[in-house]
C-alpha positions in Angstrom: 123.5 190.8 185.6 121.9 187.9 187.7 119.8 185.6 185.9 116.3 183.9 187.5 113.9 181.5 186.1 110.6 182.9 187.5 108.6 181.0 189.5 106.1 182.6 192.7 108.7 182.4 195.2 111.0 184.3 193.0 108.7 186.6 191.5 107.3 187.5 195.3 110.5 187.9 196.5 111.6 190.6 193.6 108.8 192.8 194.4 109.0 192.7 197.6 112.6 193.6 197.3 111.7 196.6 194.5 109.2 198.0 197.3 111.8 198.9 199.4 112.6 201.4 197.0 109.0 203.2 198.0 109.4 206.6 198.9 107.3 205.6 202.1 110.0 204.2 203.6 111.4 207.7 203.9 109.9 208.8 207.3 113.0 208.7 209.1 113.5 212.0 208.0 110.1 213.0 208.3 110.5 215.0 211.8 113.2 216.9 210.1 111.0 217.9 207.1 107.9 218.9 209.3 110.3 221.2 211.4 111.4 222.8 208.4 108.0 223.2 206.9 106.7 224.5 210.0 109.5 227.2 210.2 109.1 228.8 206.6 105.2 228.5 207.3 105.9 230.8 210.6 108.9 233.0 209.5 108.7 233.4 205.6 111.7 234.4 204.2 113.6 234.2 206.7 113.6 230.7 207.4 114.2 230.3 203.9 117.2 232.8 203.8 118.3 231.2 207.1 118.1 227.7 205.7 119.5 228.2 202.0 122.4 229.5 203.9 122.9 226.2 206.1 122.3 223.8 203.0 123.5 225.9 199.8 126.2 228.1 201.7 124.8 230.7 200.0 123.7 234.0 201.5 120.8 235.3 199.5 117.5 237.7 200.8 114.5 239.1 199.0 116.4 241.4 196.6 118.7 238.5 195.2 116.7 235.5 195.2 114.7 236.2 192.0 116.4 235.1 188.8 116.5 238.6 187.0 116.2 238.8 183.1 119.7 239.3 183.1 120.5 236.7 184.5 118.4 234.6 181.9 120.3 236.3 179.2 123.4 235.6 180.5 122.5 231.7 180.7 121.9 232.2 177.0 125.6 233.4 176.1 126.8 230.7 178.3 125.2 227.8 176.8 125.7 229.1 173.6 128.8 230.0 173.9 130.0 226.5 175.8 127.3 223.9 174.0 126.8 225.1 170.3 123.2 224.0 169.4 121.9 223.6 172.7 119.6 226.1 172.6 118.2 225.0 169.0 117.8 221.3 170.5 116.2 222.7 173.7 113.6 224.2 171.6 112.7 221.5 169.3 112.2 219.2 172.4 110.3 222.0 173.4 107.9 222.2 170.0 107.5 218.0 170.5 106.6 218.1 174.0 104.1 221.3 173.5 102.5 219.8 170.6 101.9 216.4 173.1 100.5 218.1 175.5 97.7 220.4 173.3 96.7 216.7 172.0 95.8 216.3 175.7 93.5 219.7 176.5 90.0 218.9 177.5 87.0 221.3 176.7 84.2 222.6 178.7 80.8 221.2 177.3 77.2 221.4 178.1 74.5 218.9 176.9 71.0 220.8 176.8 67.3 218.8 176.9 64.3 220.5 175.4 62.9 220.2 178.8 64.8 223.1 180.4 67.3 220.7 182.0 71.2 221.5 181.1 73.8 219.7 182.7 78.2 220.0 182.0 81.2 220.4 183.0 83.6 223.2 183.0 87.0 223.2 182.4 89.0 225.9 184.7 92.7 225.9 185.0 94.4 226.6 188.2 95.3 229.6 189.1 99.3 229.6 190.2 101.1 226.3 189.8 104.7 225.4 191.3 107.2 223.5 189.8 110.4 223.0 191.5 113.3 221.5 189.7 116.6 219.9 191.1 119.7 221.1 191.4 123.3 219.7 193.0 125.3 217.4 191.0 123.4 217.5 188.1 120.9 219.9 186.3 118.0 218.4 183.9 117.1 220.7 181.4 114.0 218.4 179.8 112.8 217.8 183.1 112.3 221.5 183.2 110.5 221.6 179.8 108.1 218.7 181.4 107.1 220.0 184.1 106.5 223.4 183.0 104.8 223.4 179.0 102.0 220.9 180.3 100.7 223.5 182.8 101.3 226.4 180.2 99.1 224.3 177.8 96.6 223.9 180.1 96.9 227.9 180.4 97.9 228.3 184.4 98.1 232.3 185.1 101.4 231.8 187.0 103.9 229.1 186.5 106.8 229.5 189.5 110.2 227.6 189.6 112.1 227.1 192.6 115.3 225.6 192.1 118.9 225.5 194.6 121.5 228.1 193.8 125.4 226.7 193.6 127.8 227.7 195.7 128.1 230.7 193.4 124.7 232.1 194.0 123.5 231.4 190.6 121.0 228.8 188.9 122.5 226.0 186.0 123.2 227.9 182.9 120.5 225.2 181.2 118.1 224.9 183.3 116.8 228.1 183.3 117.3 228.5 179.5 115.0 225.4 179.2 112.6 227.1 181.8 112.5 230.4 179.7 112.1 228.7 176.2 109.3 226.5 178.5 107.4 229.8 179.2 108.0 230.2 183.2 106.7 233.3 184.5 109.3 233.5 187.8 112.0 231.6 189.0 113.9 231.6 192.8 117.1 230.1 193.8 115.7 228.8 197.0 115.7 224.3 197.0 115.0 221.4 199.2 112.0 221.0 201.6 111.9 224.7 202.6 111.5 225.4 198.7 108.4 223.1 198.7 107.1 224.8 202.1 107.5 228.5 200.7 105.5 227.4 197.8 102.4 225.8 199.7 102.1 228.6 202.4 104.1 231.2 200.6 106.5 233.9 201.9 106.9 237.7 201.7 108.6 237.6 198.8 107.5 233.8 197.0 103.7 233.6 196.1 102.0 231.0 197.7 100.8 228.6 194.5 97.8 226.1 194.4 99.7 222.6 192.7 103.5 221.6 193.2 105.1 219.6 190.6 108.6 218.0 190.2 110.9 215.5 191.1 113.7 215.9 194.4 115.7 214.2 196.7 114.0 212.6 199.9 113.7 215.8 201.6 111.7 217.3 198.8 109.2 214.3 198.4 108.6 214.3 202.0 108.2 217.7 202.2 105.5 217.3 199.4 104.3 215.1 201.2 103.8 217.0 204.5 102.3 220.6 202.5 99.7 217.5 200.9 96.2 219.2 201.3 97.3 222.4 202.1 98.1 222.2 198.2 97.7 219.6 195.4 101.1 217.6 193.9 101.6 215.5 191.1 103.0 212.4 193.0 106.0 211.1 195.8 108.5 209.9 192.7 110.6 207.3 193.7 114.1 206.0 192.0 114.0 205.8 188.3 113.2 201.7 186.7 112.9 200.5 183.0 111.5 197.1 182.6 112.1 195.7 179.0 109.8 192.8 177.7 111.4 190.9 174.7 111.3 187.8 173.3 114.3 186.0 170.8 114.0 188.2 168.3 115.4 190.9 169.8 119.0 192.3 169.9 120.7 191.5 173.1 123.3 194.6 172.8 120.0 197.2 172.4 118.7 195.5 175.3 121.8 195.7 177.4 121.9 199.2 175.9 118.6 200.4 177.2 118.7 198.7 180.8 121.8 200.8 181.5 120.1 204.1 180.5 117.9 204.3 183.0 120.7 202.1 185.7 123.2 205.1 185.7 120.6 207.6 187.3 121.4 206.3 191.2 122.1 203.0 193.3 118.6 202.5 194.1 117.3 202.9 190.1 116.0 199.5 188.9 116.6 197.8 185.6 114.8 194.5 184.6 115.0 192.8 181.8 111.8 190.1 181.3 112.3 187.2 178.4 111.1 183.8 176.9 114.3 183.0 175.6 117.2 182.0 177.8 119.7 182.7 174.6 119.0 186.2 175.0 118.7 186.6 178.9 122.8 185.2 178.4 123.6 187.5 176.0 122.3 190.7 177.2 124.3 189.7 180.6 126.9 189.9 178.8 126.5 192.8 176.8 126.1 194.6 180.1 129.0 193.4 181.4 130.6 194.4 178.6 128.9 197.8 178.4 129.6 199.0 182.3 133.3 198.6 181.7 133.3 201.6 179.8 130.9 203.9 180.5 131.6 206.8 182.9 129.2 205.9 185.4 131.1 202.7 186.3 130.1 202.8 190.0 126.5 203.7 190.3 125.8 201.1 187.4 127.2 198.7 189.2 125.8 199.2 192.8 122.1 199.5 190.7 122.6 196.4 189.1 123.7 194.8 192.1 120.7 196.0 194.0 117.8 196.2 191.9 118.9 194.6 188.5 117.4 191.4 187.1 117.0 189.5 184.3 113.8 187.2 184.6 113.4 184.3 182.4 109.7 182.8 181.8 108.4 179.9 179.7 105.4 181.8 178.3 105.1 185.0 176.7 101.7 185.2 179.1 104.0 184.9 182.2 106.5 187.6 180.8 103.3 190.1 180.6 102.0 189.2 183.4 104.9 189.8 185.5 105.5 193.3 183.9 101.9 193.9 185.0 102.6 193.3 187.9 105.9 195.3 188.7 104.4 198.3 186.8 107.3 199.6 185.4 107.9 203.6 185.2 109.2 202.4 181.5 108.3 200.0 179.8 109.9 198.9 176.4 108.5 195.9 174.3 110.7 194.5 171.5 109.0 191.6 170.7 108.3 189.9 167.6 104.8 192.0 167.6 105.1 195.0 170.0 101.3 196.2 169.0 99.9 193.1 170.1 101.7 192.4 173.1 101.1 196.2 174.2 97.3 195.3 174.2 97.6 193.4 177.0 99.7 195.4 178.9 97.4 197.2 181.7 100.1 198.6 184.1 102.8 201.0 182.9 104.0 204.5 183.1 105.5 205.2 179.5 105.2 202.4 177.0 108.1 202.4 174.2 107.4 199.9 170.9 110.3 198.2 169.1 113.9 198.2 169.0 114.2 202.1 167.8 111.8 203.4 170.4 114.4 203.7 173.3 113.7 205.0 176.7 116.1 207.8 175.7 113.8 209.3 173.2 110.9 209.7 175.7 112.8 211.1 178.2 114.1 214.1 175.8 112.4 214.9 172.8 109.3 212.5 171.3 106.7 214.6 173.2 105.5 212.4 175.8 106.2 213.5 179.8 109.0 212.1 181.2 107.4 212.2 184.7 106.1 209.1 185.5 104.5 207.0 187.9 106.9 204.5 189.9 107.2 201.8 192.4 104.3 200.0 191.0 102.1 203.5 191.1 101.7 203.1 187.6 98.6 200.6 188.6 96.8 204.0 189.7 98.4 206.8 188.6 99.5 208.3 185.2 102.2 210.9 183.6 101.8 214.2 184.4 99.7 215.8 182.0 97.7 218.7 181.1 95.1 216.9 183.1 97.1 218.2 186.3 96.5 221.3 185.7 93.1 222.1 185.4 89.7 221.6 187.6 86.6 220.3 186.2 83.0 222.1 187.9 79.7 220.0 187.5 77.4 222.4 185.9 73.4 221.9 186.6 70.6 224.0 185.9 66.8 222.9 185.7 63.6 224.7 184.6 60.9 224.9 187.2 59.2 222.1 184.5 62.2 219.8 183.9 62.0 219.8 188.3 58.2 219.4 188.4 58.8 216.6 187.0 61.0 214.8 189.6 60.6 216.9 192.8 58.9 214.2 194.8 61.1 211.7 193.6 64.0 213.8 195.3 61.9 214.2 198.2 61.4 210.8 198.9 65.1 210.1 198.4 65.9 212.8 200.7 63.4 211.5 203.6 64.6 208.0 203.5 68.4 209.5 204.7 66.2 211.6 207.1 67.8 214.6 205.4 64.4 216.3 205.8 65.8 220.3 205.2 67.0 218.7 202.1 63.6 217.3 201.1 62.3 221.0 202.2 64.7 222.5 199.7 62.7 220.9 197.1 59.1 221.1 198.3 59.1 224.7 199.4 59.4 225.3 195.4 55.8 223.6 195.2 53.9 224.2 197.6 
């Protein structure tokens, strides 16, 4: 891995190099996306039949595109029969992540004054949520469990899965294991942006749902995108980064280790290591090298590493943080001499792991925490998904004709000075 002693030029010139890795650089395709939205938001299922055939090369029509029970127990004999203890690790992941989440459900509460006033605010769920869930190359059973157990917690009616058939017509064996043991309610082998459009508008036979949630290739995020305001997402995810913060004490193969976890997901995923000690910034190198010769995913670690790898030396711990502030990592492991303490002044991150045996690894399968993070530096604004994305909160008011006697002319004035006078009205009429 390249090694560079940090400075502002250098420093500026890595994030502006990780930016281009925003998903808002994806609008080339955009036209493309917006005529496919706009065709399943006219023609239903058809467009989606039409286009699952073009993409999937699978012919499929409102009879066949729901996952049937059966077909859920016969994902169950296959993964038990081809993965022996999948299904028991499945659903202790499962147990972790659901017992996260209900540390995370929020309450409706009221706070009443003996003068007739009572405010609040009450919690609602949403109704139908989405959650659509990649398919292709690879198939990501936890991802499944993420997306799907917080918006159970937070006790959605409906909880839909969309997710692209294979070639065979049928869905990964694990993926909708995971979504069964997750608790979804119905599941359709329809992907890509016209999976995203049928669930915003909805078709004849896939209900239309309130919030989508899940990661996807370009096409999917810029289809989220596009259905934005029509219904609430979770967030445009962009490639996958770990940025780990360490100092001499720690182990340069654990480091090495940990930067390649999150390296092999694609050429554009982004793995920085940021360090006081030049000892270790040489060592980990090295240890990568040493580490990429024999892992599977020789060529996608390499082209990552190439692109968006680093290994950033400072001469103050304070500059080390500082940076990581600043890049925001989607990950961000600290194996320092004091974790705890350098975690206090950490202000921008997605997931933040402590010590060498807290690996990026173990959030992304079975601690508890979500796996679906902010990126690209979103983690300055935005958090995991949570239960939190699933619910609503209402303002609740209510005043006694004494608690408003009290106050009426003050809201009056207020209302006059905007020159809002039916609103002043609203309040007089009550005295007059």
């Amino acid at each position: 891995m390249r090694i560079v002693k940090l400075n502002e030029e250098s420093k500026k010139n890595i994030l502006d190099d990780l930016l281009k890795r925003s998903p808002n650089n994806y609008d080339s395709y955009a036209s493309t996306v917006n005529e496919i939205v706009n065709n399943v938001r006219e023609n239903g299922d058809k467009a989606v039949a039409e286009y699952t055939l073009k993409f999937d090369k699978v012919q499929l029509n409102a009879d066949t595109i729901l996952v049937t029970r059966e077909e859920i127990e016969e994902a169950y004999k296959y993964v038990e029969e081809n993965d022996e203890g999948l299904v028991d690790v499945i659903k202790a992941s499962a147990k972790n992540v659901r017992d996260y989440h209900m540390m995370q459900k929020q309450y409706s509460w009221f706070d009443s004054k003996p003068d007739g006033t009572m405010l609040g605010q009450k919690i609602t769920p949403i109704e139908r949520a989405g959650v659509y869930v990649p398919g292709g190359k690879a198939a990501y059973p936890s991802s499944v469990l993420m997306n799907i157990i917080p918006a159970k917690v937070a006790g959605v009616e409906k909880i839909v899965m969309v997710t692209p058939p294979g070639k065979d017509g049928k869905v990964n064996p694990g993926t909708l294991v995971a979504a069964d043991i997750a608790g979804v309610d119905e599941i359709y082998k329809v992907g890509g942006a016209q999976a995203i459009a049928a669930l915003a508008f909805g078709t004849e036979t896939i209900p239309k749902v309130d919030k989508i949630v899940g990661p996807g290739n370009i096409f999917v995020a810029l289809a989220k995108k596009a259905v934005f305001g029509f219904v609430s997402i979770d967030s445009i995810a962009g490639p996958s980064e770990i940025l780990v913060l360490a100092d001499e004490t720690a182990n340069p193969r654990f480091v090495a280790a940990d930067l390649l976890s999150q390296a092999e997901h694609d050429e554009m995923a982004s793995a920085i290591l940021v360090t006081t000690s030049e000892e270790l910034a040489n060592k980990v190198s090295l240890e990568v090298d040493n580490f990429v010769k024999v892992l599977s995913r020789k060529e996608i670690l390499e082209k990552s590493l190439e692109n968006y790898g680093y290994i950033l030396v400072t001469d103050s711990m304070k500059d080390a943080i500082d940076v990581a502030n600043e890049i925001a990592s989607e990950h961000l492991e600290i194996v320092t001499k004091n974790p705890f303490d350098t975690m206090t002044r950490i202000k921008n991150a997605g997931a933040i792991f402590l010590g060498e045996y807290s690996s990026e690894p173990l959030g992304d399968y079975f601690a508890g925490p979500n796996h679906v993070l902010p990126t690209n530096g979103t983690a300055k604004f935005f958090s995991p998904l949570g239960v939190d994305d699933f619910i609503k909160k209402s303002s609740i008011i209510s005043y006694s004709r004494e608690a408003l006697e009290k106050i009426h002319k003050d809201i009056e004035h207020f209302a006059t000075s905007e020159q809002l006078t039916a609103h002043a009205n609203s309040i007089k009429v009550r005295f007059e």
